[in-house]
N, C-alpha and C positions, 0 to 999 in steps of 0.2 A: 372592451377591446374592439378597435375597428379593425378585422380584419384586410376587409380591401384596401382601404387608405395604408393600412402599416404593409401588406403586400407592395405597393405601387413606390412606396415611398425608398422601400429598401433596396427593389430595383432599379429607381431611376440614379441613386445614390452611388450603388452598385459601379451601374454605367456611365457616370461623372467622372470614378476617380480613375486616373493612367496609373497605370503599373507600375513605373519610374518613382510615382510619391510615395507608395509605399514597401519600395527598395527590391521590387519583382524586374527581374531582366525581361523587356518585351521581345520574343524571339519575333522570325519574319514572317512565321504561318498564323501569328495571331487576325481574329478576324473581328474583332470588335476594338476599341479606344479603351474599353474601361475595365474593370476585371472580370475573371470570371468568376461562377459559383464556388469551386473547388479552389480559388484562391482565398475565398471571403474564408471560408469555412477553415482555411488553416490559418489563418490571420488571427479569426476568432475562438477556433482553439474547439469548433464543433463541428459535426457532422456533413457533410455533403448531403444527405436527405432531407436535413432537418432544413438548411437553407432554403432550396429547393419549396419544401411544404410552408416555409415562409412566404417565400416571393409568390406562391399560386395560393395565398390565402387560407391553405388548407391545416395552421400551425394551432396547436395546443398553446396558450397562453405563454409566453417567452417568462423567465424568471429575472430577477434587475439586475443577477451578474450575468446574464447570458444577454442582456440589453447593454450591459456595459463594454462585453467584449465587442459585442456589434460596434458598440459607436466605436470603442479604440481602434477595431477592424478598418472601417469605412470612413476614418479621419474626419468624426462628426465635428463642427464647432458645435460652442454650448448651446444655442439656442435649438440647432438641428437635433443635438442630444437628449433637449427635456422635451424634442415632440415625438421624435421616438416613444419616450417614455410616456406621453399622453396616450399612443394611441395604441401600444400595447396595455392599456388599462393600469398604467402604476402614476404614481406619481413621481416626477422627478428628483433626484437626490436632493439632501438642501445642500448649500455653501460646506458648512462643515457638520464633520458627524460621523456615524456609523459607515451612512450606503456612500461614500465620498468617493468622486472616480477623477484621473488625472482629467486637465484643463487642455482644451482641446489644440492650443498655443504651443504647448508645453510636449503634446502628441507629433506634432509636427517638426517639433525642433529635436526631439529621440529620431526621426526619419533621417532630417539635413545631418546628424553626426554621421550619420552610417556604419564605419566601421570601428568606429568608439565607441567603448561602452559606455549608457546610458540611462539612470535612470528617474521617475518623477516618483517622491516621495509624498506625504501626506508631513506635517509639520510634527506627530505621535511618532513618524517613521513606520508608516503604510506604506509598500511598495506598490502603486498603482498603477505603475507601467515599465514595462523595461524594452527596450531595442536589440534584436538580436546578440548582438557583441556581449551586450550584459547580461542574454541571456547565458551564450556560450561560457563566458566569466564565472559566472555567480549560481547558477541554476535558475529555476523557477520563484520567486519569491510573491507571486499574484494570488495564488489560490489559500490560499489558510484563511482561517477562519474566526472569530472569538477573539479575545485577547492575542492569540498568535499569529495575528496579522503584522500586530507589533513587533518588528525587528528587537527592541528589548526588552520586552516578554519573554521572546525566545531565548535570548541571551541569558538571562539570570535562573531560567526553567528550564532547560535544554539541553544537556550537556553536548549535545551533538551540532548543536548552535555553534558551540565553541572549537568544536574541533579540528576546523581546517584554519581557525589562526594561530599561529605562530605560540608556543608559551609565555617567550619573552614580552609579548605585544598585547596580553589577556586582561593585564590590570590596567594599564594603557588606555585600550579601547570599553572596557568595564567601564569609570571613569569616566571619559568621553562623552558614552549613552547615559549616563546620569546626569552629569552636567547638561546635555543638551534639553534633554524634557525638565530638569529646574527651570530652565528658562521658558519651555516652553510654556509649564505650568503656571508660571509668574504672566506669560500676557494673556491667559486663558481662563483668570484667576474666578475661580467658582463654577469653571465648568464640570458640572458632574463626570463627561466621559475621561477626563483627566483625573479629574479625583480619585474615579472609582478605578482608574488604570493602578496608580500609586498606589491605592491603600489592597490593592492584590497582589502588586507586586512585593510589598512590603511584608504581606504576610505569608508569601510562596517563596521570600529570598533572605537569607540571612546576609549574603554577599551583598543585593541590593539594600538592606535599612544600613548596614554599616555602611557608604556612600551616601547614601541618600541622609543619613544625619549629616555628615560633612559638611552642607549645602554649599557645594560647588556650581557654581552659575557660568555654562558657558555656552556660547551658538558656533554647531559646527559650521566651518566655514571652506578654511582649509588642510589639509592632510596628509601622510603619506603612510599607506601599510599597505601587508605583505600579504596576499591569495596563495593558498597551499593548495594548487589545483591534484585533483585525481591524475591528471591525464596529462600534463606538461610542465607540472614542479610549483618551482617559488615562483610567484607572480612579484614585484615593487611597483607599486602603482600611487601614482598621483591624485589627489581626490579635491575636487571644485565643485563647491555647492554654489547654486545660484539661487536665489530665493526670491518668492512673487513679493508685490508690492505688498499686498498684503500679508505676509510671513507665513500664509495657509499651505503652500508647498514649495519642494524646492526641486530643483534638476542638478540631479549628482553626476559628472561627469569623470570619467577613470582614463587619463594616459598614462603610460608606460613613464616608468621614470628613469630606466638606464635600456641599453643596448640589446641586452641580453634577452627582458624582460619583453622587447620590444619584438625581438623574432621566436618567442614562444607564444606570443600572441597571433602572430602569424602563423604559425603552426597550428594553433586552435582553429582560426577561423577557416583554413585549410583541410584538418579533420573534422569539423564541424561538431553538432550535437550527439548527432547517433554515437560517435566512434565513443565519447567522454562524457555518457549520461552524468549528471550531479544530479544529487539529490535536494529538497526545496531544503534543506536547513542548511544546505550550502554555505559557502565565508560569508560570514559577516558585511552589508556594504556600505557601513556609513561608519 
């Protein structure tokens, strides 16, 4: 770990990015261009001290998700993101796999939606990144861990996965996530971390083998269902997956599909998080 270079690097980074890119209001008394500590640090989703003992050298070895939220924080591109990762001593993620962190392209296009919700998946349906809206939306869906990182892991394990969709909409979207990891499994064909996803899920789901015999083959694309939010009701919501050239991830994008649905959104965004905690097994988002 080079302390001083990963001190120096996370400061000057720090003070590159304006407030405005990553959707902070610059008031009039600000006194620097770029952000500050206590902004990185809620960006990042960690401490004001711990920043702090970073940029003065004085840090405990960083862990690869606490280097991940840094880059997501500090709108790393990739190249900037795997020298981070040099010089806090890890090695950079590969392409795909376990440590996979959204594309840094793809970080920047969750900023330009702003107050649409948005998120970047992993092509297994890893939530790798979400933009406030979808945070307010959906909850937290970044921190899990194991298998439950998987959106349909959770789904066929979880019962509480399930429970803010709709009952009419459960076989539906059941369905759907089986359909889509067929496909994914088919251009992924012998990759152990798929494999070994499937033959756990198979033998933790009796709902997912019955589907998963079916072999239904389908890539989500486009969508429309229903958020049974805590805090402001039925959500109808529009769903547009955009996917990389490479089919490694996608960007899930949610508008309002009627009128209604459109000024409880507004109301969310108005009450914010505090007032409407969700919990991470929150609705369902793909």
């Amino acid at each position: 770990m080079e302390r001083d270079e990963l001190a120096d690097f996370l400061r000057r980074r720090r003070e590159a990015i304006r407030p405005a890119e990553v959707g902070i209001v610059d008031g009039p008394r600000r006194r620097t261009t770029g952000l500050r500590r206590e902004e990185v640090a809620m960006l990042a989703g960690m401490s004001v001290d711990y920043v702090v003992r970073l940029e003065q050298g004085r840090s405990s070895q960083p862990s690869t998700q606490l280097l991940g939220a840094l880059a997501r924080a500090l709108r790393l591109s990739d190249d900037e993101r795997d020298h981070l990762f040099h010089l806090a001593g890890h090695r950079p993620p590969p392409a795909d796999g376990v440590a996979r962190l959204a594309r840094a392209g793809l970080i920047r296009m969750l900023d330009l939606l702003g107050d649409t919700p948005a998120l970047v998946l992993s092509d297994l349906g890893e939530v790798l990144a979400q933009n406030r809206a979808a945070l307010l939306l959906t909850g937290d869906h970044t921190g899990w861990s194991g298998d439950r990182r998987y959106i349909v892991h959770r789904w066929f394990t979880d019962p509480a996965a399930r429970a803010l969709c709709p009952p009419e909409e459960q076989e539906h979207h059941a369905r759907q996530l089986v359909a889509d990891l067929r496909a994914a499994a088919g251009r992924r064909s012998g990759d152990p971390t798929v494999a070994g996803l499937v033959d756990r899920l198979q033998a933790a789901s009796a709902d997912f083998r019955r589907l998963w015999a079916e072999h239904e083959v389908a890539v989500r694309r486009a969508d429309r269902k229903t958020f049974l939010h805590p805090g402001v009701g039925r959500l109808l919501m529009d769903c547009e997956t955009l996917v990389t050239p490479d089919q490694g991830q996608q960007l899930l994008v949610l508008t309002p599909a009627d009128a209604e649905t459109r000024e409880r959104l507004e109301l969310l965004r108005v009450l914010g998080i505090q007032e409407f905690p969700t919990d991470q097994t929150g609705p369902p988002v793909r």
